[in-house]
PyMOL CGO cylinders between C-alpha atoms (Angstrom):
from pymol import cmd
from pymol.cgo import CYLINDER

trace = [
    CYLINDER, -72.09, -40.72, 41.70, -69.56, -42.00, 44.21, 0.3, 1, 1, 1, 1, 1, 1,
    CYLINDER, -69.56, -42.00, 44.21, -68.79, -45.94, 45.04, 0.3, 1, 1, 1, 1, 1, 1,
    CYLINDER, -68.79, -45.94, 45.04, -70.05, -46.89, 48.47, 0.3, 1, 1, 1, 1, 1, 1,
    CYLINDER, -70.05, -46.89, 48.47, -68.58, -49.42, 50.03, 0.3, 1, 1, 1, 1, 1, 1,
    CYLINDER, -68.58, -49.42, 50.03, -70.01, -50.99, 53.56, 0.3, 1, 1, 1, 1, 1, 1,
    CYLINDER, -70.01, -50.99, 53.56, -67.08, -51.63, 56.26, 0.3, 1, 1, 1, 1, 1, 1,
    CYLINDER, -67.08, -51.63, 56.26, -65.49, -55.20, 55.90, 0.3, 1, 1, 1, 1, 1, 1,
    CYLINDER, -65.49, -55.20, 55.90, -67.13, -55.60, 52.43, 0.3, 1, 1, 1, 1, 1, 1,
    CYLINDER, -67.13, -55.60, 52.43, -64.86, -56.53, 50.03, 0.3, 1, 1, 1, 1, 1, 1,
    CYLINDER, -64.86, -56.53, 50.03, -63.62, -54.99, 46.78, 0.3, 1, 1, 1, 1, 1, 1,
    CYLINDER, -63.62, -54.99, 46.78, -65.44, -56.36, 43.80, 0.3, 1, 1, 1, 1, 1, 1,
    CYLINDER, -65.44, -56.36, 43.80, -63.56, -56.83, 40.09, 0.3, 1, 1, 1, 1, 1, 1,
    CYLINDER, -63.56, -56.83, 40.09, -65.00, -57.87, 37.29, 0.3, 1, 1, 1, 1, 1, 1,
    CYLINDER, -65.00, -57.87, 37.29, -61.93, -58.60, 34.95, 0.3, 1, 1, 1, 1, 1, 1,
    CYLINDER, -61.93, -58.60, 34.95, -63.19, -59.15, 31.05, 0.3, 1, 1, 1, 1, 1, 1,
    CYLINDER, -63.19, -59.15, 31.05, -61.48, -59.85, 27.79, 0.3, 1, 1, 1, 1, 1, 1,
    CYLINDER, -61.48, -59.85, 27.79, -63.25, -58.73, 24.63, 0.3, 1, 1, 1, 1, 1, 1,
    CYLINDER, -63.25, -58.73, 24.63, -63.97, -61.30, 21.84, 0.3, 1, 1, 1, 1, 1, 1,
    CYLINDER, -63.97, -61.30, 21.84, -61.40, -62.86, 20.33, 0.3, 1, 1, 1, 1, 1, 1,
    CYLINDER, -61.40, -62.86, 20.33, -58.46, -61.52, 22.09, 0.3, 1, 1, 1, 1, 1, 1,
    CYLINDER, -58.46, -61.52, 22.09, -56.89, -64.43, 22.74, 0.3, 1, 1, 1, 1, 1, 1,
    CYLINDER, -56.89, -64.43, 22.74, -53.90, -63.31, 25.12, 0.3, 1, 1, 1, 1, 1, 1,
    CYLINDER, -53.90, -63.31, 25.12, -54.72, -63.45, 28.68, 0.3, 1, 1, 1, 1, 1, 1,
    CYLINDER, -54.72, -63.45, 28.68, -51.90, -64.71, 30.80, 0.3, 1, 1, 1, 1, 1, 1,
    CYLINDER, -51.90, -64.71, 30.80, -51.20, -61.02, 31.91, 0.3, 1, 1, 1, 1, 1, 1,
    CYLINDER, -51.20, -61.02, 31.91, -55.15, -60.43, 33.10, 0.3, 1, 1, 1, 1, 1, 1,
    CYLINDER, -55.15, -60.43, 33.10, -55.10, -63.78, 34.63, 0.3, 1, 1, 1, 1, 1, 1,
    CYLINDER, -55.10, -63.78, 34.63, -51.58, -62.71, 37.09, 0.3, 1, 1, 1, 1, 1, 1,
    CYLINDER, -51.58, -62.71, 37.09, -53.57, -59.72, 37.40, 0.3, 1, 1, 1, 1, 1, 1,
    CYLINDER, -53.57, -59.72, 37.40, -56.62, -61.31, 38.57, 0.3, 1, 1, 1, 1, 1, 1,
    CYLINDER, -56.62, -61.31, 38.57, -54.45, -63.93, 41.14, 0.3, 1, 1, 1, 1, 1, 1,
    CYLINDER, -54.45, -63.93, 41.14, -52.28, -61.06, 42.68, 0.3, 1, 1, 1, 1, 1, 1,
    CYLINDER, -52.28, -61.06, 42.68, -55.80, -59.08, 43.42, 0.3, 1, 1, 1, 1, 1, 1,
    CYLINDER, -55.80, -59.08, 43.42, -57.38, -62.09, 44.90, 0.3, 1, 1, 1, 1, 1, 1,
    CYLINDER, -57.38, -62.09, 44.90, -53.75, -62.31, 47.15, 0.3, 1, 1, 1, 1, 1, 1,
    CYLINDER, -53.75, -62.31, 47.15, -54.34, -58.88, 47.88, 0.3, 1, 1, 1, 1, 1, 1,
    CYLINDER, -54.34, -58.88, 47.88, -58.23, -59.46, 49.09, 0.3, 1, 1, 1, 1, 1, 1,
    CYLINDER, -58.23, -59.46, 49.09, -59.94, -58.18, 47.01, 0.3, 1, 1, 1, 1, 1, 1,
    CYLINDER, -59.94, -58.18, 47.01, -62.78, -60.67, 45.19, 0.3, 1, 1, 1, 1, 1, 1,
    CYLINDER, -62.78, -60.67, 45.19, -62.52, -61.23, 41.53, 0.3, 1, 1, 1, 1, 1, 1,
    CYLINDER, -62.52, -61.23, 41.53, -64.73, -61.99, 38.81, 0.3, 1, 1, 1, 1, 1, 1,
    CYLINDER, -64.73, -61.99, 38.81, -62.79, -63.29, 35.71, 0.3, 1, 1, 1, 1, 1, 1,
    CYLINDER, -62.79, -63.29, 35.71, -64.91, -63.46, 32.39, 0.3, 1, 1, 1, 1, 1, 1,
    CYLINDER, -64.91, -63.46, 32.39, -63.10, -64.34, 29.50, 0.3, 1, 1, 1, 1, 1, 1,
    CYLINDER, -63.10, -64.34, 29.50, -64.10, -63.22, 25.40, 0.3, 1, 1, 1, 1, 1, 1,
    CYLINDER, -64.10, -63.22, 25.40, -67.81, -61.55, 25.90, 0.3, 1, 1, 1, 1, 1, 1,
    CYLINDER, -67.81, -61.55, 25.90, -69.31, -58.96, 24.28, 0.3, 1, 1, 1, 1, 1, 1,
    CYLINDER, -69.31, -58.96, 24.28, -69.44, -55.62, 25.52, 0.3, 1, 1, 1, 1, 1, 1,
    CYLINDER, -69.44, -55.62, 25.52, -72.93, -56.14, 26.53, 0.3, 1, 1, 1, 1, 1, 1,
    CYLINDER, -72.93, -56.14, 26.53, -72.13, -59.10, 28.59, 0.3, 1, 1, 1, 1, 1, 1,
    CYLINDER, -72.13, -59.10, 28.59, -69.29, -56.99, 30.49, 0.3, 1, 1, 1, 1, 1, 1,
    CYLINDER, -69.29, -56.99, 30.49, -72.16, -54.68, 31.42, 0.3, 1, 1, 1, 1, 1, 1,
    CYLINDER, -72.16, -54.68, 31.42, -74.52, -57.53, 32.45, 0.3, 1, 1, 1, 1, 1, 1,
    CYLINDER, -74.52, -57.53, 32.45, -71.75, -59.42, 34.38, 0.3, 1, 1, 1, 1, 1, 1,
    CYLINDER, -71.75, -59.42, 34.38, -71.13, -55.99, 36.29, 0.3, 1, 1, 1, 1, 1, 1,
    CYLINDER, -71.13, -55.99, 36.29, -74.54, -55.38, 37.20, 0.3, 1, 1, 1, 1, 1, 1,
    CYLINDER, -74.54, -55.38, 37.20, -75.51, -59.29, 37.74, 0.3, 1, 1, 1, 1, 1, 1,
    CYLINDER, -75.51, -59.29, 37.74, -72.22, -59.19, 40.05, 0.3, 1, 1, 1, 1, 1, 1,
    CYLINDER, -72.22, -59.19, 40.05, -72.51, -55.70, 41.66, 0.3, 1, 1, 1, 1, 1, 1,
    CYLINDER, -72.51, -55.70, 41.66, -68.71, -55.01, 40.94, 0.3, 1, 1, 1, 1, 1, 1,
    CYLINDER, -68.71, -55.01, 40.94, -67.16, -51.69, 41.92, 0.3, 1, 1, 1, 1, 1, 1,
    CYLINDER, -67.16, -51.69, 41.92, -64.71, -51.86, 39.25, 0.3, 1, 1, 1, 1, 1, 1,
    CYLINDER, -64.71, -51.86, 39.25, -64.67, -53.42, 35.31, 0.3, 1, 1, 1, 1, 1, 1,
    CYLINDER, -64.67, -53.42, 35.31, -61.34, -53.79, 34.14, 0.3, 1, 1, 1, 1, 1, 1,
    CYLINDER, -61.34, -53.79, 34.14, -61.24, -54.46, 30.37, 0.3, 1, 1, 1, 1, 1, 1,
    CYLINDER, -61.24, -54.46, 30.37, -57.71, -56.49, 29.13, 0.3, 1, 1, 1, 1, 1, 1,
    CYLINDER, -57.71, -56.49, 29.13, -56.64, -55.57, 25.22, 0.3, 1, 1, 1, 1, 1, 1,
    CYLINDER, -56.64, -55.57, 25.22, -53.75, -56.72, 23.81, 0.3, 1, 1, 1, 1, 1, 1,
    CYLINDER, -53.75, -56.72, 23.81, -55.76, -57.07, 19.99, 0.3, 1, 1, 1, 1, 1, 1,
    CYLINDER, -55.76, -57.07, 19.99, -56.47, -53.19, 19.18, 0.3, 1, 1, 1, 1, 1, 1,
    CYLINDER, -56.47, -53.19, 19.18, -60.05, -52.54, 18.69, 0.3, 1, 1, 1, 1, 1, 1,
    CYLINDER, -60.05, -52.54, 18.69, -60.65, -52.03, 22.17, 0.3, 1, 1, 1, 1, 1, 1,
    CYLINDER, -60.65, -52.03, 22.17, -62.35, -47.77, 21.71, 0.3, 1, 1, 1, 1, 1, 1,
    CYLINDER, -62.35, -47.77, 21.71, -65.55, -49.55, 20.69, 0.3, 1, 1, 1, 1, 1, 1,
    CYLINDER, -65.55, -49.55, 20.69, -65.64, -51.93, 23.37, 0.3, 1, 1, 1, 1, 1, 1,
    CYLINDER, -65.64, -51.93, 23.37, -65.32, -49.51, 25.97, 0.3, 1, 1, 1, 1, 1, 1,
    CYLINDER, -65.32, -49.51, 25.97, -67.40, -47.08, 25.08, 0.3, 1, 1, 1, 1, 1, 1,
    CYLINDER, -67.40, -47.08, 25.08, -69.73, -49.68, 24.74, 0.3, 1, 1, 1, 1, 1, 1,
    CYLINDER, -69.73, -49.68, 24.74, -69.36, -50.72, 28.32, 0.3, 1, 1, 1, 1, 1, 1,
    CYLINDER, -69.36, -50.72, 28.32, -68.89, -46.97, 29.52, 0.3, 1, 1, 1, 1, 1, 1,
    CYLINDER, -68.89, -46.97, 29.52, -72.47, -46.23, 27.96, 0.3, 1, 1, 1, 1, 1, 1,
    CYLINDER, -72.47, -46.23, 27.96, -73.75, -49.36, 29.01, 0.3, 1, 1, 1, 1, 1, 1,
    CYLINDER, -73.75, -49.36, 29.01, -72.70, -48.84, 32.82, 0.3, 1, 1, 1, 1, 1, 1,
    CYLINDER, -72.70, -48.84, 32.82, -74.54, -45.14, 32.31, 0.3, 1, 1, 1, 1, 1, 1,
    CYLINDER, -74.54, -45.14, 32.31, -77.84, -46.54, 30.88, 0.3, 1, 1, 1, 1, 1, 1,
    CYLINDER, -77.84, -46.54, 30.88, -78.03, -49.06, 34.03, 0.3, 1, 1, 1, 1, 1, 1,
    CYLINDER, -78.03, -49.06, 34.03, -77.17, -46.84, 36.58, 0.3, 1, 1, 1, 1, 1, 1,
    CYLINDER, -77.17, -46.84, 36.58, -73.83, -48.19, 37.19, 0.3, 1, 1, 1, 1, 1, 1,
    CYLINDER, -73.83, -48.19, 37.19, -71.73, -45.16, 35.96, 0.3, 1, 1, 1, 1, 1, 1,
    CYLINDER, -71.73, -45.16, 35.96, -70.32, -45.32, 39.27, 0.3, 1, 1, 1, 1, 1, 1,
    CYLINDER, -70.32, -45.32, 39.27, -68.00, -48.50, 38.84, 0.3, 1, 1, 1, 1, 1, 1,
    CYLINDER, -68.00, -48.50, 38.84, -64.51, -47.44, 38.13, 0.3, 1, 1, 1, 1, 1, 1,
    CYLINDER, -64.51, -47.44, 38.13, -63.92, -48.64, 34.89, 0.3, 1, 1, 1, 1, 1, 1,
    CYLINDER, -63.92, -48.64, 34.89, -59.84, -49.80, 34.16, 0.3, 1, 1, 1, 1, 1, 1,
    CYLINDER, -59.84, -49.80, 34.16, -57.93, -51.24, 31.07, 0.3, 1, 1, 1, 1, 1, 1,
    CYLINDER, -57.93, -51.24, 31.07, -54.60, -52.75, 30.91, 0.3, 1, 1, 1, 1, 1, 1,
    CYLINDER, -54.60, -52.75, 30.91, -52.68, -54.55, 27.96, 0.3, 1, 1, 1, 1, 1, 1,
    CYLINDER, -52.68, -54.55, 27.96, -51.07, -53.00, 24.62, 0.3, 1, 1, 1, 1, 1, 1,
    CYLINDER, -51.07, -53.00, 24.62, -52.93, -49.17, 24.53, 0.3, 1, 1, 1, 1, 1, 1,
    CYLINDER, -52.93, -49.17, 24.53, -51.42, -46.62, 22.39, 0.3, 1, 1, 1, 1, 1, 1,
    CYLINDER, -51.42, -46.62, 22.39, -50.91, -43.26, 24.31, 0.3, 1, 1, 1, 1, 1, 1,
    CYLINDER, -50.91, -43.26, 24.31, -53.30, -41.71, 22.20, 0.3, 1, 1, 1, 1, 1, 1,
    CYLINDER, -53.30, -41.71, 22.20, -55.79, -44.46, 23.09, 0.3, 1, 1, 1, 1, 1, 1,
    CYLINDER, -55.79, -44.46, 23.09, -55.49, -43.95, 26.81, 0.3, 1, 1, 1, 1, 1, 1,
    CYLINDER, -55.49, -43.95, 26.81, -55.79, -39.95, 26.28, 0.3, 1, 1, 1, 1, 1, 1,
    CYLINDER, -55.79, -39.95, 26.28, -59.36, -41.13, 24.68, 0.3, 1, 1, 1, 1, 1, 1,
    CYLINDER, -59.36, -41.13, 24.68, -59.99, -43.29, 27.10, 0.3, 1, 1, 1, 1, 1, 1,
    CYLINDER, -59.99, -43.29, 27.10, -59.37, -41.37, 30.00, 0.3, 1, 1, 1, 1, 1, 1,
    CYLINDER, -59.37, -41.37, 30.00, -61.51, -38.37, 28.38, 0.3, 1, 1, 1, 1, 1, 1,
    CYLINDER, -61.51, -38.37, 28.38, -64.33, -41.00, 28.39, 0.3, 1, 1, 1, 1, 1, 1,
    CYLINDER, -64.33, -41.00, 28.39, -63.89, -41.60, 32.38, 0.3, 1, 1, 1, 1, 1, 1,
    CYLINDER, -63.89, -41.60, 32.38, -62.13, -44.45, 32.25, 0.3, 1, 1, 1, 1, 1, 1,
    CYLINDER, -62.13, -44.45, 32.25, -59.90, -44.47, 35.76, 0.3, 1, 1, 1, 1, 1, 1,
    CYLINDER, -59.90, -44.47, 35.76, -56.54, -45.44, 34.41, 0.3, 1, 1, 1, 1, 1, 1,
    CYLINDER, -56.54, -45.44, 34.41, -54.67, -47.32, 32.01, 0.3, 1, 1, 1, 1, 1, 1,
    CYLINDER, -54.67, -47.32, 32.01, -52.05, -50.06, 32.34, 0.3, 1, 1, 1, 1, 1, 1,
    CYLINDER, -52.05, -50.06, 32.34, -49.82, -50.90, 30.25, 0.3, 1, 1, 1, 1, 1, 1,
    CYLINDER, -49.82, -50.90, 30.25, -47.68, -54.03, 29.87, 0.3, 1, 1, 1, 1, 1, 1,
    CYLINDER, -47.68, -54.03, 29.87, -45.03, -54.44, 32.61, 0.3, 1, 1, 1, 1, 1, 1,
    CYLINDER, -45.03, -54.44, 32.61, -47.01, -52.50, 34.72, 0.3, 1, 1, 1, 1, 1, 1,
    CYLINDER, -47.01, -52.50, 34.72, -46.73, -53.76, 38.45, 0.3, 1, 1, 1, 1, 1, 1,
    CYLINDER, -46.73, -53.76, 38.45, -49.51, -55.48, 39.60, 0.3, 1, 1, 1, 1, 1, 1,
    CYLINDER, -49.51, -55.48, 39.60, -49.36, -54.32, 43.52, 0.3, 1, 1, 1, 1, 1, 1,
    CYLINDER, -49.36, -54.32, 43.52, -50.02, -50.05, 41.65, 0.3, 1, 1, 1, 1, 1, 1,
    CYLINDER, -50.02, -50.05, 41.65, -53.11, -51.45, 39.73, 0.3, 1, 1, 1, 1, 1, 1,
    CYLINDER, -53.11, -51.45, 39.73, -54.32, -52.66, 43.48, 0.3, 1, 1, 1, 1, 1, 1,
    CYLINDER, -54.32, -52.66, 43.48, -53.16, -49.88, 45.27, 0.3, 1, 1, 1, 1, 1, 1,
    CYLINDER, -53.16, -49.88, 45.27, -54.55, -46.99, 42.91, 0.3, 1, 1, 1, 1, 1, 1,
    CYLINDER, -54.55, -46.99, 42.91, -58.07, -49.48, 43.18, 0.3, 1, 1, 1, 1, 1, 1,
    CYLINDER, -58.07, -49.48, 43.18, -57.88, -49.03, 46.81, 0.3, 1, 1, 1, 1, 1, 1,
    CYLINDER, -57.88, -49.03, 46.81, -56.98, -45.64, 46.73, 0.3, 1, 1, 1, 1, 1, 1,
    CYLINDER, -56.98, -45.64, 46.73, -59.96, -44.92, 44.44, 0.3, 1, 1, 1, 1, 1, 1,
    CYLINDER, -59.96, -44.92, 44.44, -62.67, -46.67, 45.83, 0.3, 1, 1, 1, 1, 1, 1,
    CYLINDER, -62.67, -46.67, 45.83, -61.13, -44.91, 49.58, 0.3, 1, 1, 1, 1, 1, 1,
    CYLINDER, -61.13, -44.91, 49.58, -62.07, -41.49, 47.64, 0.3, 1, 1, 1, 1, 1, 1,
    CYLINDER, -62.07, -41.49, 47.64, -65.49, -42.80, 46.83, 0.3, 1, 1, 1, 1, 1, 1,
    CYLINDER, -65.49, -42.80, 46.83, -64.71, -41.59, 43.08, 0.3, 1, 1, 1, 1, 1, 1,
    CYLINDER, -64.71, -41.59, 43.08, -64.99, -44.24, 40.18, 0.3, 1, 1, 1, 1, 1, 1,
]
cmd.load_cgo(trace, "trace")
């Protein structure tokens, strides 16, 4: 599946923290420099994964970004990955940021997540490689 976009529509991000991780200052910058950027943001804070799905659909997002900074994030995403599938939204990009081990992110990126981002990552690549992305039509 590809992500179709119609011409002047804006890029839609869901941005989600999983239960009871606590730290979010970094997703919320995150979330302000994409709005600044134009793209439209939906910030969710501590859900389940199944509520990260339901937000996506309910929202029609064309990308989920999942913040971790707790560990225990392979569950959640696969949960969310699987969830996307079963409602015929495997063709959001999904993203994570925060503190992911490199073996983690080798996981996670062999599950189809798009790309991982790590703390003191730059804000303006997480946009541009979005943009770049959903330009390709590839999650």
């Amino acid at each position: 599946m590809s992500i179709e976009i119609a011409p002047g529509e804006p890029i839609r991000v869901l941005l989600a923290k999983p239960t009871l991780d606590a730290h979010d200052r970094g997703v919320r910058l995150v979330a302000k420099k994409m709005r600044d950027a134009g793209l439209e943001v939906i910030f969710t804070n501590f859900l389940l994964p199944a509520e990260v799905v339901q937000a996506a659909v309910d929202e029609d997002v064309h990308v989920v970004g999942i913040s971790s900074s707790s560990g225990g994030h392979l569950p959640v995403f696969k949960d969310v990955i699987d969830g996307l599938a079963a409602q015929d939204r495997g063709d959001a990009l999904v993203i994570g940021g925060g503190v992911i081990s490199p073996r983690d992110e080798a996981t996670l990126l062999s599950w189809g997540v798009g790309a991982v981002f790590g703390p003191g990552t730059n804000a303006d690549q997480t946009i541009e490689m979005i943009k770049q992305r959903i330009a390709a039509g590839s999650p």
